[in-house]
Steps between C-alpha positions, in 0.01 A plus 500: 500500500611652817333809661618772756232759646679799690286713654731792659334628819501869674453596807297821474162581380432846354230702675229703331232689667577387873454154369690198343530484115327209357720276368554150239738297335610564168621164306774526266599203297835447384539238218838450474793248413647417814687218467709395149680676258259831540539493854707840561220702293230345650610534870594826392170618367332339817743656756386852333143419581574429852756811531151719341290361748714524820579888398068563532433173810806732703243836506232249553303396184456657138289796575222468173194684560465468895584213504850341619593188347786246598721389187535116536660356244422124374788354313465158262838372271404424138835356477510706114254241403137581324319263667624526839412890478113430385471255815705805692250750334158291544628491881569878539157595312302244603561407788743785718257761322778737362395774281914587437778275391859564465631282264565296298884456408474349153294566199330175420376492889339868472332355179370218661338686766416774343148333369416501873662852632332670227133357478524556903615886492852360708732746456892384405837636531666258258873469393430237224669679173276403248343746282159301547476533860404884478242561201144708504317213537691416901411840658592358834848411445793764541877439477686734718878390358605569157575198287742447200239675248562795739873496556700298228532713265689819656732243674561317201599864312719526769655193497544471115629818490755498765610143523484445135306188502375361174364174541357336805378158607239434746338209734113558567255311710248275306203689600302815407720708713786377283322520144411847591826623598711330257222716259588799654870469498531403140330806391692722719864358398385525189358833481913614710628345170615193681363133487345246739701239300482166701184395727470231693166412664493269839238344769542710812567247712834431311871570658710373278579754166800375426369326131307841456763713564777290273243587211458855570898589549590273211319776269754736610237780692671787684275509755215252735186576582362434828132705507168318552695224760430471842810609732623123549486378198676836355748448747534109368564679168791699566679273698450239232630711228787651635634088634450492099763761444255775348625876570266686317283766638245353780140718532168476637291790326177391720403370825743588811637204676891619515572377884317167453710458158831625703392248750512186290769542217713702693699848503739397243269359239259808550758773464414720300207389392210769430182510612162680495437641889226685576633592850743841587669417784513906498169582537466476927101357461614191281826457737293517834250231361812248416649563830132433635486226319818322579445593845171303505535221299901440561495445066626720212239712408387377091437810299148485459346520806537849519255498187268326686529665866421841257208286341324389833548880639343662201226222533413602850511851374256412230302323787475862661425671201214249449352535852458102468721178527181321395436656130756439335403634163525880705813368604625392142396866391656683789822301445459567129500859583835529715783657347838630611493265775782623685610136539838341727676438120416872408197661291253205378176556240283310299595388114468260257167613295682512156654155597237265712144729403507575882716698740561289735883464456697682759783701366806618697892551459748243470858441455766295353796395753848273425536257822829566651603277776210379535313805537287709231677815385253738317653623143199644344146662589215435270179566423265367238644771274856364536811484742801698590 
């Protein structure tokens, strides 16, 4: 398990009164897949953390009532593995003393540690997409990126619609991030008057899908499925198909990871593929945090961090709000009580009673785009209503 504490210094301390502001340290933990197949979204979701926290460390410290605090944040790899992310989690709680965790990547690591974030009032930003990780009963765990429950269906409308797909194979990871999606998907195809007509489940350490991919073409589907993979392994995917000669219709309805997909099967295997992207390249806030980004990390920007940049921002706000870093049940409430969070990605609230028994699901827009040369080219805006 590796770990990487970055504690992002300033230079000036604020004044009040003729005298010097007391200030702390604020611990952030990020508990996050940085190394594997999961790598891009983990590093992705950690670099937002550190982006959050260097935005308040430059005016000198989180201003929460009189008191400035320093952002550090402590970073531990779970590798996308339960186990490693308890030993990760026992560390942060335990022993670093965090009271805030971003993370995790998967689903079955947020329910593993979720017995000890919860009975210790630790608040998380998770991406894991299972329906499980966000329930009444886990008050302390918010997910500030839609997931394929959110998003599938008005993209797969589209796509049905438009493209004229009928029936489509899939590949899904072996896990509960897999079982749920593959769930999710079925229902939504369905419900478009398509079919999810050929599944193939897999371990997700696994690279070659040539056998699994003979299967699924031999039944004749228009179209392949790439949602609930991580950006590698998607990538693996489409390269493998098309060297089988398959020219259907290529989409990912969930999950950005188009440049790290680009990246390993290539321009010509990934043209025209479409994909789910919640990033406008036209909206200047989103395109001034990928050029920041890029700029400090020298790597493609994956599309969630900008969830997760917005989720550590409004979590300092809710710190604020609260007047406390050190209660976090006033902070749960005060970030329960945010809405139109003028966020980077556009307007951001709260959702997901009717769907989880808690709102603690963040919604915002999205968009569908066709990769052209390599690059995403947007073809429809959507909404949870629909797209156009």
């Amino acid at each position: 398990m590796k770990r990487n504490s970055i504690l992002a210094a300033a230079s000036v301390f604020a004044l009040i009164s003729g005298g010097a502001m007391a200030q702390e340290t604020l611990k952030i933990g990020a508990l996050v897949t940085m190394s594997g197949a999961g790598a891009s979204w983990g590093n992705g979701m950690k670099r937002a953390a550190e982006m959050a926290a260097e935005d308040v460390n430059e005016t000198g410290g989180l201003d929460v009532g009189g008191t400035k605090y320093m952002v550090e944040v402590i970073a531990y790899d779970d590798s996308y593995k339960a186990n490693e992310a308890v030993t990760a989690a026992n560390r942060l709680v335990f022993e670093d003393k965090v009271k805030y965790i971003i993370g995790t990547v998967g689903s079955a690591p947020i329910l593993a540690i979720q017995p000890i974030t919860e009975e210790n009032g630790v608040i998380t930003m998770t991406l894991g997409f299972t329906a499980q990780a966000l329930t009444a009963d886990k008050p302390y765990t918010f997910r500030p990126n839609p997931t394929t429950a959110e998003v599938a269906q008005p993209q797969i409308d589209w796509i049905v619609k438009t493209q004229g797909v009928k029936t489509v194979g899939a590949l899904f990871p072996k896990d509960e991030t897999g079982e749920a999606i593959a769930k999710d998907l079925a229902g939504a195809y369905e419900k478009a008057g398509a079919t999810l007509a050929a599944t193939e489940f897999f371990e997700r350490d696994r690279v070659d899908f040539i056998p699994l991919l003979t299967r699924i073409i031999a039944q004749g589907v228009d179209a392949i499925e790439l949602d609930g993979n991580s950006p590698v392994t998607a990538g693996q995917i489409v390269q493998q198909a098309r060297d089988l000669g398959f020219e259907g219709v290529i989409l990912r309805t969930g999950g950005p990871a188009t440049q790290e997909i680009v990246n390993v099967a290539g321009e010509a295997a990934t043209e025209g593929m479409f994909v789910h992207s919640a990033f406008d390249p036209g909206v200047e806030s989103a395109k001034a945090y990928e050029d920041r980004y890029v700029a400090t990390y020298n790597e493609p920007m994956n599309g969630f961090s900008p969830f997760f940049y917005d989720g550590t921002k409004m979590l300092f706000q809710a710190m604020q709000d609260a007047g406390t870093v050190e209660d976090t049940e006033a902070v749960k409430a005060a970030l329960e009580g945010i809405s139109d969070y003028g966020g980077i990605l556009g307007t951001m609230n709260w959702t997901g009673e009717d769907r989880y028994g808690i709102a603690h699901q963040l919604d915002s827009p999205f968009y569908i785009a066709r990769v052209t040369g390599g690059q995403e080219e947007i073809v429809a805006r959507c909404t949870s209503a629909g797209c156009e």
